[in-house]
Residue frames as qw, qx, qy, qz and C-alpha x, y, z in Angstrom:
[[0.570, -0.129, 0.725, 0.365, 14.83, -2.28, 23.51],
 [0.434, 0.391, -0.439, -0.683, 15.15, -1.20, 19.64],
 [0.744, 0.024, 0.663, 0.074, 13.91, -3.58, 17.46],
 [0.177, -0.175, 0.519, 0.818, 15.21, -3.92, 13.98],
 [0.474, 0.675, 0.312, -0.471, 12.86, -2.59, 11.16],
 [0.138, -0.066, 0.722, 0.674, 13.03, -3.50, 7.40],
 [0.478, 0.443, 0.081, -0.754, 10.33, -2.61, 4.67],
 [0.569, 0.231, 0.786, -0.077, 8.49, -5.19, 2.98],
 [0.091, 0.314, 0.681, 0.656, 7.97, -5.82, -1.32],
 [0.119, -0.788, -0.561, -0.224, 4.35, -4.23, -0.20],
 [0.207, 0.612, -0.168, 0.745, 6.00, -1.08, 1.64],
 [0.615, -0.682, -0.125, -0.377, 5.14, -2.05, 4.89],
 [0.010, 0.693, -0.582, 0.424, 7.08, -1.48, 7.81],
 [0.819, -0.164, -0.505, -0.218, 8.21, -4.62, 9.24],
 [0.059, -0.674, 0.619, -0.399, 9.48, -5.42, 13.07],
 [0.708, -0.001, -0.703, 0.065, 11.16, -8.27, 14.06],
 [0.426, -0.480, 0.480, -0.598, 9.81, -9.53, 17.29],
 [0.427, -0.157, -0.878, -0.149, 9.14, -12.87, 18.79],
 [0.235, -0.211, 0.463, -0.828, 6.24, -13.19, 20.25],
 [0.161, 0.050, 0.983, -0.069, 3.88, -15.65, 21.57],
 [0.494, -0.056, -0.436, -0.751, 0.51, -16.30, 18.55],
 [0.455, 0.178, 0.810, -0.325, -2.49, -18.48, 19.70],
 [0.388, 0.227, -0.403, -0.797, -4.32, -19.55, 16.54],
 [0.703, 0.276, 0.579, -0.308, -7.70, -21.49, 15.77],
 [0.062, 0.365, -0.841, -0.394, -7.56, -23.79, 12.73],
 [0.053, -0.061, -0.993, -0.088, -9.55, -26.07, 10.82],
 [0.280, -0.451, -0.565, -0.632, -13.38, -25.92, 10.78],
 [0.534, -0.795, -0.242, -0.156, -15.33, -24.01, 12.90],
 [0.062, -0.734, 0.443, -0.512, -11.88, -22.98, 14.64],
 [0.682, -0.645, 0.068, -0.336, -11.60, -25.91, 16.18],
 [0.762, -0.053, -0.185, 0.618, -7.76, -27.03, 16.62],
 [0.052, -0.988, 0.112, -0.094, -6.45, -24.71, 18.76],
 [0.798, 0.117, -0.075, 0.587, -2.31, -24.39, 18.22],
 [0.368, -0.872, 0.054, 0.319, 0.35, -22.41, 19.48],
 [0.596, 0.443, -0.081, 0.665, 3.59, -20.59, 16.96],
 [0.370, -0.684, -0.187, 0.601, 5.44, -17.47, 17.45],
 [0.411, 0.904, 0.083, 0.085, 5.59, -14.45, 15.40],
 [0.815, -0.023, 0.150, 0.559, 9.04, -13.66, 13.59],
 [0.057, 0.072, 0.267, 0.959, 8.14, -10.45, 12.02],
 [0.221, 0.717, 0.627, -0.210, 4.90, -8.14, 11.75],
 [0.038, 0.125, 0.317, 0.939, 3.44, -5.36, 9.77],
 [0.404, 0.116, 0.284, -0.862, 0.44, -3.50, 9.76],
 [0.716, 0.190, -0.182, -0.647, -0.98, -6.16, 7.16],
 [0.918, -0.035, -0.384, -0.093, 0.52, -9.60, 8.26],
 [0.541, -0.623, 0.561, -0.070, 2.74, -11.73, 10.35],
 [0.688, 0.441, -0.576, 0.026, 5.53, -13.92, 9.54],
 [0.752, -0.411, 0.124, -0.500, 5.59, -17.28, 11.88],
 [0.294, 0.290, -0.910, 0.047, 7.40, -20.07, 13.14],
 [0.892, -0.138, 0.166, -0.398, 5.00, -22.90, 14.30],
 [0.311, -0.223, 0.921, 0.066, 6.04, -27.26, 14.75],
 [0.548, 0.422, 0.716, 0.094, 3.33, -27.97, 12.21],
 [0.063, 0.151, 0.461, 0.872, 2.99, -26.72, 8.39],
 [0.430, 0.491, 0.475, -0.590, -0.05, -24.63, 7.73],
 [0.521, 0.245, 0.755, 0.314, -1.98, -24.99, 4.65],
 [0.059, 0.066, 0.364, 0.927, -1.59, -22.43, 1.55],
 [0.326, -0.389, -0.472, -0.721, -4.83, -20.61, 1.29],
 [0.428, -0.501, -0.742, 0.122, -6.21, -21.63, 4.66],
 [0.344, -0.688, -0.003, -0.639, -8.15, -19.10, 7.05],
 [0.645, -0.135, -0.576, 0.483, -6.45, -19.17, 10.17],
 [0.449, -0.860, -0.172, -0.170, -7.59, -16.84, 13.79],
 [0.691, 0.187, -0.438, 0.545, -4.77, -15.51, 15.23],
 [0.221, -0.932, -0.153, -0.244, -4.15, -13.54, 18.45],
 [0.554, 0.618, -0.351, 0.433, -1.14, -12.06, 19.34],
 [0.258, 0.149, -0.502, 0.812, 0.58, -12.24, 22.49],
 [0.269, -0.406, -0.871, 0.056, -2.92, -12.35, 24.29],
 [0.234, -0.570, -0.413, 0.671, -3.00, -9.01, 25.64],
 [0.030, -0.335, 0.214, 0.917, -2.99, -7.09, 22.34],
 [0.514, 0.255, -0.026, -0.819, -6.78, -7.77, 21.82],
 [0.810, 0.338, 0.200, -0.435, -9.30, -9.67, 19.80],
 [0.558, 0.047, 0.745, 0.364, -8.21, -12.56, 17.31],
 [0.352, 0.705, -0.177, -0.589, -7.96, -11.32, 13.85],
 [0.864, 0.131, 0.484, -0.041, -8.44, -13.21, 10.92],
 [0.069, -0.660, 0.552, 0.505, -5.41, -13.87, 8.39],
 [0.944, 0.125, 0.265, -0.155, -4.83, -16.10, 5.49],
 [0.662, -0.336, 0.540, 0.395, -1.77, -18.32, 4.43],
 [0.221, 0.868, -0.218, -0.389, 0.11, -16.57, 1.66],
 [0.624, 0.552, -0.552, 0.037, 3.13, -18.82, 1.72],
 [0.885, -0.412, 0.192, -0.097, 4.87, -21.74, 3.76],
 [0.644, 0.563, -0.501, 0.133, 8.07, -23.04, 3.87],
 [0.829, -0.148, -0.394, 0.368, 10.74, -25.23, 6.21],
 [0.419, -0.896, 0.148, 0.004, 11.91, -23.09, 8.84],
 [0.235, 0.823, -0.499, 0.131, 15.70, -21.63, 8.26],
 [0.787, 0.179, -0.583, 0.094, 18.36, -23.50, 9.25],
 [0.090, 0.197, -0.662, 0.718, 18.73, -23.92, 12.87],
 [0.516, 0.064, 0.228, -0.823, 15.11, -23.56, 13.89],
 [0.147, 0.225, 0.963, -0.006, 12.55, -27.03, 13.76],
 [0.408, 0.654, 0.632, -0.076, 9.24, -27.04, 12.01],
 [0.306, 0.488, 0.613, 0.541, 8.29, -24.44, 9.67],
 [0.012, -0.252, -0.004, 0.968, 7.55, -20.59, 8.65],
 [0.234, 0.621, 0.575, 0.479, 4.37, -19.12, 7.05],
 [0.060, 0.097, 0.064, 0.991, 3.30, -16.09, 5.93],
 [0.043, 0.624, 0.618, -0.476, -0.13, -14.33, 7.41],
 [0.010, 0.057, 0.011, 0.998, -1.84, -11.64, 5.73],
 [0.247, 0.364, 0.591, -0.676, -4.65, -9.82, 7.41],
 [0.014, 0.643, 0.702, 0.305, -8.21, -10.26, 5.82],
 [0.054, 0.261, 0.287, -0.920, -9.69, -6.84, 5.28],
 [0.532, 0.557, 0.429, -0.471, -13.03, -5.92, 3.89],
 [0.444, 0.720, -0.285, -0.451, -11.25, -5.38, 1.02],
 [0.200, 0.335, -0.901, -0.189, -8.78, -8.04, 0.25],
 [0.341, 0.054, 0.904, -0.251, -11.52, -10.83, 1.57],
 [0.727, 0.338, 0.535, -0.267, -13.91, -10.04, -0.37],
 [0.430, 0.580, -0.631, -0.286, -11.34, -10.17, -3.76],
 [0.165, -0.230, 0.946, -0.158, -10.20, -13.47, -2.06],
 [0.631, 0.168, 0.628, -0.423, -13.99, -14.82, -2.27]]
């Protein structure tokens, strides 16, 4: 199965997929919640979840359970989820050595 592919403001290739995110939340990681992923790229994910996350927050995510280790992202942007679709979208981008420690 193709999936489509579109290139992101940041040049990164992006492919819509839905797949199922487990993420830890809140201090010390401890709310664990469940979204799905709408899009990826090599440097974030774009999510539908039933609860808003909060702008700036440091959120654990692991894709689809099988593709490794939780990796740690932080909310970019947030918004009501499109029409048709219930709760809400946010944007993910991946904490690297670099961008975290600009971020600090």
């Amino acid at each position: 199965m193709n999936s489509p592919k579109v290139v992101n403001a940041r040049g990164e290739e992006r492919i819509n997929v839905w797949l199922p995110v487990t993420l830890r939340v809140g201090w010390r990681g401890g709310l664990v919640a469940h979204a799905s992923t709408v899009d990826l790229s090599e440097g974030g994910i774009r999510l539908r979840a039933d609860f808003a996350l909060r702008l700036g927050q440091d959120v654990e995510a692991m894709v689809n359970e099988d593709m490794g280790d939780p990796r740690t992202y932080r909310v970019v942007w947030v918004r009501k989820s499109e029409a048709g679709y219930s709760g809400y979208e946010a944007g993910l981008e991946l904490l690297t050595q670099t961008n975290f420690a600009r971020a600090a």
